[in-house]
C-alpha positions in Angstrom: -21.6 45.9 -22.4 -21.1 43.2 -20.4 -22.0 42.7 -16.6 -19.1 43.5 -13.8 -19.1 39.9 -12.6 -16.6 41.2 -9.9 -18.7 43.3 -8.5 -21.9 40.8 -8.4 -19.8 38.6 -6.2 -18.4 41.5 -4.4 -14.3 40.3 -5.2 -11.6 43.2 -6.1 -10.8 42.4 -10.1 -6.8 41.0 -8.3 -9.0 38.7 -6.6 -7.7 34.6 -6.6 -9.3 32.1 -7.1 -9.8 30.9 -3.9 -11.1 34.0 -2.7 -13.5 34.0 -5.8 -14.6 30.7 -4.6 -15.0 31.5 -1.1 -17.3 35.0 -2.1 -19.4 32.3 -4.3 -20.0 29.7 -1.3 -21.4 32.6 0.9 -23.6 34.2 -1.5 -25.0 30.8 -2.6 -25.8 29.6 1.3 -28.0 33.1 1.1 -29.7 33.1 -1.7 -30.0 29.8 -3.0 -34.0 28.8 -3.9 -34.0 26.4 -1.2 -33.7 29.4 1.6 -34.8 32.7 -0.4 -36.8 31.9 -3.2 -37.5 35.7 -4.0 -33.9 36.1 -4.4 -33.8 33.4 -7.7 -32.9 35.6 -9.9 -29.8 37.0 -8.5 -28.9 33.5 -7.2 -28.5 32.9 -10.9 -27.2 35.9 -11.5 -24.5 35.0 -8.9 -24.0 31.4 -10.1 -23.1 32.7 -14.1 -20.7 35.2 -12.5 -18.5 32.4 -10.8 -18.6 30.3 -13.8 -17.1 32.9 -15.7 -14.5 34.3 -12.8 -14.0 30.6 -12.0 -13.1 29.4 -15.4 -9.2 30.9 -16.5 -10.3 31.6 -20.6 -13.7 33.1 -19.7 -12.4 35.6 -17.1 -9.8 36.9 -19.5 -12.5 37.6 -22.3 -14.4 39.1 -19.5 -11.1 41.7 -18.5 -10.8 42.3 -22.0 -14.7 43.6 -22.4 -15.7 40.7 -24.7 -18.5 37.9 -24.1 -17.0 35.2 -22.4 -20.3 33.3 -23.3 -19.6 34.2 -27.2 -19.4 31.4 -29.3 -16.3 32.6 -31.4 -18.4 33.7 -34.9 -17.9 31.6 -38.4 -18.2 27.9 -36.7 -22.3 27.7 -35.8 -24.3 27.6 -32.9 -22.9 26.0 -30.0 -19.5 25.4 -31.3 -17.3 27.8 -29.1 -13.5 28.6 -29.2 -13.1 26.0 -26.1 -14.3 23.6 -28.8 -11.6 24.8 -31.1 -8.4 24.6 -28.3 -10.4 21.2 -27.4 -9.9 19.9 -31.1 -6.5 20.8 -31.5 -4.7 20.7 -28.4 -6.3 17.9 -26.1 -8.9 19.5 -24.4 -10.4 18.5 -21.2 -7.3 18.7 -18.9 -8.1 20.7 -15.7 -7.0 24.2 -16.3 -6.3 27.0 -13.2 -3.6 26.6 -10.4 -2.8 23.8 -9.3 -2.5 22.8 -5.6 0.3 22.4 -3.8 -1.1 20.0 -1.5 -0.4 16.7 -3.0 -1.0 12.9 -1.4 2.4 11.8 -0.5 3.3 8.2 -1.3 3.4 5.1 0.0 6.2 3.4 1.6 7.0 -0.2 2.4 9.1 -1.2 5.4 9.8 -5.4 6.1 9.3 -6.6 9.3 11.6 -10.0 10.8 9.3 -12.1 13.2 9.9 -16.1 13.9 7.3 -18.7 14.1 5.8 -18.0 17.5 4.9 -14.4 16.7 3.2 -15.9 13.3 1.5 -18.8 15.0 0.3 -16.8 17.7 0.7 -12.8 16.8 2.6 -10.4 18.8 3.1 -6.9 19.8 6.2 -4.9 17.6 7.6 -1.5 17.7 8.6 -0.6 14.1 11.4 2.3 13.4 10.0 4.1 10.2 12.1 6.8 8.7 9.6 8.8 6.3 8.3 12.4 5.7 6.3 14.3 8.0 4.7 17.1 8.2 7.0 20.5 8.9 5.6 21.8 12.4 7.3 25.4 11.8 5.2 25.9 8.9 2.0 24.0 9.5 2.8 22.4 6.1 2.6 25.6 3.8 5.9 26.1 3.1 6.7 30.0 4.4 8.5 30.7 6.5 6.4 31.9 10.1 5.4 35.4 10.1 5.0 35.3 6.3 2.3 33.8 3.6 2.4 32.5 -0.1 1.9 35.7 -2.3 -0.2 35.9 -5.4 1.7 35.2 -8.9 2.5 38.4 -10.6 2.7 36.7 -13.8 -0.2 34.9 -13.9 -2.1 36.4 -11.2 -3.2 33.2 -9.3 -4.1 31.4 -12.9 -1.4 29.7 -12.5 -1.1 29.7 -16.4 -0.3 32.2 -19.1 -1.8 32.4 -22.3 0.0 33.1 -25.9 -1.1 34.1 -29.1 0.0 31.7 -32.5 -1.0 32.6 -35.7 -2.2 29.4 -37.7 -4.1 28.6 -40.6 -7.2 28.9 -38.5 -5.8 32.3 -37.6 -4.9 33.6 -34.4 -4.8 31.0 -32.1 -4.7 31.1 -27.9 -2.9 28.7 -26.4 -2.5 28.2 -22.3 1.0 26.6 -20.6 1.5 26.6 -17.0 3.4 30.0 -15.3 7.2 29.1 -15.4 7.4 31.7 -12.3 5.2 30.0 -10.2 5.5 26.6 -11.8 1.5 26.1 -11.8 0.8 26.9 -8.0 -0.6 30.8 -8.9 1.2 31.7 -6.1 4.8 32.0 -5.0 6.6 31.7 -1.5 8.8 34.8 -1.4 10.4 33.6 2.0 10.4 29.7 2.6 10.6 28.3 5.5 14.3 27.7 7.3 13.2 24.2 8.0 11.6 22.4 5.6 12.4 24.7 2.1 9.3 25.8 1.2 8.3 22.0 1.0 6.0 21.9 3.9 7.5 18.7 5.4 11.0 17.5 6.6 12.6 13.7 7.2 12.0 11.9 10.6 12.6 8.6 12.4 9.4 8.0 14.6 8.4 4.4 16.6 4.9 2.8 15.6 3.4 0.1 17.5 1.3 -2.4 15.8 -0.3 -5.8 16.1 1.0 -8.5 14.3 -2.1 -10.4 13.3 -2.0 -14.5 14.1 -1.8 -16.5 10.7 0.8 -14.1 8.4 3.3 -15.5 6.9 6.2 -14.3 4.6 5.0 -11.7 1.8 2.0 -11.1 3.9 1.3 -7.0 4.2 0.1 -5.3 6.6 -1.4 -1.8 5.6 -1.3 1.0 8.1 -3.4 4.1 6.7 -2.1 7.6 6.5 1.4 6.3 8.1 3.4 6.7 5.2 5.6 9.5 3.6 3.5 12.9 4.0 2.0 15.3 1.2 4.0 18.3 -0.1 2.7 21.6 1.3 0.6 19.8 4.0 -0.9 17.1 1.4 -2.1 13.7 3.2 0.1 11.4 4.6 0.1 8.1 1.9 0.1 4.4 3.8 2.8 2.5 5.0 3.0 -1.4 4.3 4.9 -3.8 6.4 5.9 -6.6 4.3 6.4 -9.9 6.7 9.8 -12.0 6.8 9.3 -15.0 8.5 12.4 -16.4 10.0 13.3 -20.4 9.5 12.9 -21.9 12.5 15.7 -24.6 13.7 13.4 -27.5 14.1 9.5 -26.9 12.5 8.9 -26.6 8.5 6.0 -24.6 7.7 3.5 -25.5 4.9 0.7 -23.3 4.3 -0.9 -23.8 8.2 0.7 -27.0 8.7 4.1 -27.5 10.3 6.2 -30.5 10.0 8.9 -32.3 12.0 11.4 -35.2 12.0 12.1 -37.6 14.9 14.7 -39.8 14.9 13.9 -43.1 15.8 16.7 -46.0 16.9 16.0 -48.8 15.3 15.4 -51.4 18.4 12.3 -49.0 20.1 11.1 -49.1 16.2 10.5 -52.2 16.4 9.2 -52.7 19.7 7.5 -49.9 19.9 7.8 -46.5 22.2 6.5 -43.7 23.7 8.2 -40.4 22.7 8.5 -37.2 23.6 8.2 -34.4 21.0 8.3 -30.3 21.5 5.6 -27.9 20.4 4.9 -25.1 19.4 2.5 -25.2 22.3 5.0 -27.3 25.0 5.6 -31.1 25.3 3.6 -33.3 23.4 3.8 -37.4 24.2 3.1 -40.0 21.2 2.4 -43.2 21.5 4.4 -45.6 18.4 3.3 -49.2 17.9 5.6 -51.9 17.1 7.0 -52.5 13.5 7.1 -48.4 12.5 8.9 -47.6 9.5 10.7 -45.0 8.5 8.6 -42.4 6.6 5.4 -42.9 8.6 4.1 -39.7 9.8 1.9 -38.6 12.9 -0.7 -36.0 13.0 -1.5 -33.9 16.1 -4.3 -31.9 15.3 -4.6 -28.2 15.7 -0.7 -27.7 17.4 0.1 -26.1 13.5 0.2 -22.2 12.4 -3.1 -20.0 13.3 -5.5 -19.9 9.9 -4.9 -15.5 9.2 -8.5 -15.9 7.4 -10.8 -18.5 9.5 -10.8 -19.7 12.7 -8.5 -23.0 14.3 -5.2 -23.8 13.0 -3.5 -26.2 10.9 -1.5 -29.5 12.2 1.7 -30.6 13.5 3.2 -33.2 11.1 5.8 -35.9 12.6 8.0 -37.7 10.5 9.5 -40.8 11.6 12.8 -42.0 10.5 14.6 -45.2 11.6 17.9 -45.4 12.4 20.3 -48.1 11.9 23.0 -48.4 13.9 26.4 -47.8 12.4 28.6 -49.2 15.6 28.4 -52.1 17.2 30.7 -53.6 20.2 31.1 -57.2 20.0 28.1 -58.2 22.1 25.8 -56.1 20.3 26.7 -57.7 17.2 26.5 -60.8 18.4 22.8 -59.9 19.4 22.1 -59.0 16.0 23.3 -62.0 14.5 21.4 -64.2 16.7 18.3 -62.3 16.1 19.1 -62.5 12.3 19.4 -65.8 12.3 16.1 -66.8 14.2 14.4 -64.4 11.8 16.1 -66.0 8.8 18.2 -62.7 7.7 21.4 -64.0 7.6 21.6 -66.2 4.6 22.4 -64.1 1.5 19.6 -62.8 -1.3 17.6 -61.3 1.9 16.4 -58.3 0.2 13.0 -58.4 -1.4 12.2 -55.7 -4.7 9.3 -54.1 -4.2 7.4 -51.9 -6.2 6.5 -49.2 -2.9 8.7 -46.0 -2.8 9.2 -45.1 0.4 12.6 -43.7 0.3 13.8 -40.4 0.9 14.2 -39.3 -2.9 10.7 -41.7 -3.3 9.1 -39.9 -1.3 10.5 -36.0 -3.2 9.8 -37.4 -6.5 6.1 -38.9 -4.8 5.4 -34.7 -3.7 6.7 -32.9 -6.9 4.2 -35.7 -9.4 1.4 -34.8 -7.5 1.5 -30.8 -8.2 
């Protein structure tokens, strides 16, 4: 005969799982070595009757009056019928009930911002429609007033067990309770709001902080904001995917932005003092006499905020030249004056060069050097 493990953790033989578990917690605070050593023995006494009450095979030898510790005679020493079901049907899944609290998943929202906010960060409110947790229900699915009953079927295994006959013999095989689907328990009244779910679809408003330095395809994670576990399961995360908006005037390179000015043709070559906007307000430049088109100024540290580091990255000017495409009479007749004291006006005035600096040049000059 057997010992009554039921009774040495003081559980009814209906008991569930949980309640098996709970009944082992408190008799292990009380007479584990640590805090009674003259209660050892029934500390281990305690401990071998939740392994067997604990494990779904072992408690069903033990109901039927048969050693759950037996090794299943005709295989050897140590070589037990859970090595058998191991062998031949996958062994080492995780048998019992499952939970019905489960993480929920992740969502991913994508978030519009222009320049500024990426140079500089900003504020945003973000509308996020997502599963939350029922409020009726605290998450467990009934409906109030009533609780999640114990599986008749499997009574809280949530599995049942058949018999196969094979050429080992008979054969015990375990698939998960079609009437409780796994759980070991069922809801016999769900709850009006959420159907027995635990958690119902809302639109809420988050704030968050758009870091300085993002750019498009940067996420930003926000833990435990994202769609919430069935039957009162964690929340997952929510990611907010940037979309940075083209802005009418600055290109963005990695950290660097760039910028066109045109120039007319006369303060190119003279030289000028110009004017150009900012991310950061007006900025004056100072252009020396003779510029060509294609000549670029820097002004340091007026570019996008480094997201990883410290500083920023540059504001690139490009120059470009214009020639005039109308003249009024005295205006050309300025030009030709000045084309002839320069010696521009005979024919054969163009010089080949082996320098790029065209437009196209200067593509063809950026795509060769990747």
């Amino acid at each position: 005969m057997t010992a009554d493990y039921y009774a040495t953790l003081g559980v009814e033989r209906e008991a569930t799982p949980e309640q098996i578990k709970k009944a082992y917690r408190r008799l292990a605070r009380q007479l584990h070595p640590d805090v009674n050593p003259d209660e050892e023995e029934r500390f281990k006494e305690v401990t071998k009757a939740y392994e067997v009450l604990s494990d779904p095979q072992k408690r069903e030898l033990h109901d039927l009056g048969a050693d759950p510790f037996s090794t299943g005679g005709g295989f050897g020493s140590g070589f037990g019928f859970s090595d058998i079901m191991d062998a031949f049907f996958g062994g080492g899944a995780q048998r019992g009930p499952r939970s019905r609290q489960r993480r929920g998943r992740d969502a991913l929202i994508r978030l519009e911002i222009d320049l500024t906010e990426a140079t500089f960060g900003a504020p945003r409110e973000l509308q996020v429609d997502t599963a939350v947790g029922c409020q009726a229900c605290a998450g467990d699915g009934a409906a109030p007033g009533t609780t999640p009953r114990v599986c008749e079927v499997c009574r809280g295994r949530g599995e049942v067990q058949q018999v196969t006959r094979s050429f080992l013999g008979q054969v015990m095989t375990a698939r998960p309770c079609a009437a409780c689907q796994g759980f070991g328990s069922v809801i016999p009244h769900p709850c009006p709001e959420c159907g027995g779910d635990g958690r119902v679809r809302t639109r809420r408003t988050l704030k968050i902080k758009v870091p300085a330095g993002v750019d498009t395809g940067t996420r930003i994670q926000l833990s435990g904001e994202g769609e919430a576990g069935p039957g009162g399961g964690p929340a997952g995360d929510l990611f907010v995917e940037i979309v940075e908006q083209p802005h009418p005037i600055f290109q963005r390179n990695g950290d660097d932005l760039h910028a066109t000015v045109a120039l007319p043709m006369a303060a190119a070559a003279l030289g000028t003092s110009i004017t150009v906007q900012t991310l950061d307000g007006e900025r004056s430049i100072d252009l020396r006499p003779g510029v060509q088109s294609g000549q670029t100024e820097t002004l340091p540290g007026l570019g996008v905020t480094h997201l990883r580091g410290q500083g920023r990255g540059d504001l690139i000017v490009h120059i470009e030249v214009q020639t005039p495409t109308r003249l009024d009479a005295e205006q050309e007749d300025l030009l030709r004056k000045l084309a002839s004291l320069r010696g521009e006006d005979g024919p054969d005035v163009g010089t080949m060069t082996g320098q790029r600096t065209g437009l196209f040049s200067r593509l063809r000059d950026a795509f060769s050097e990747r």
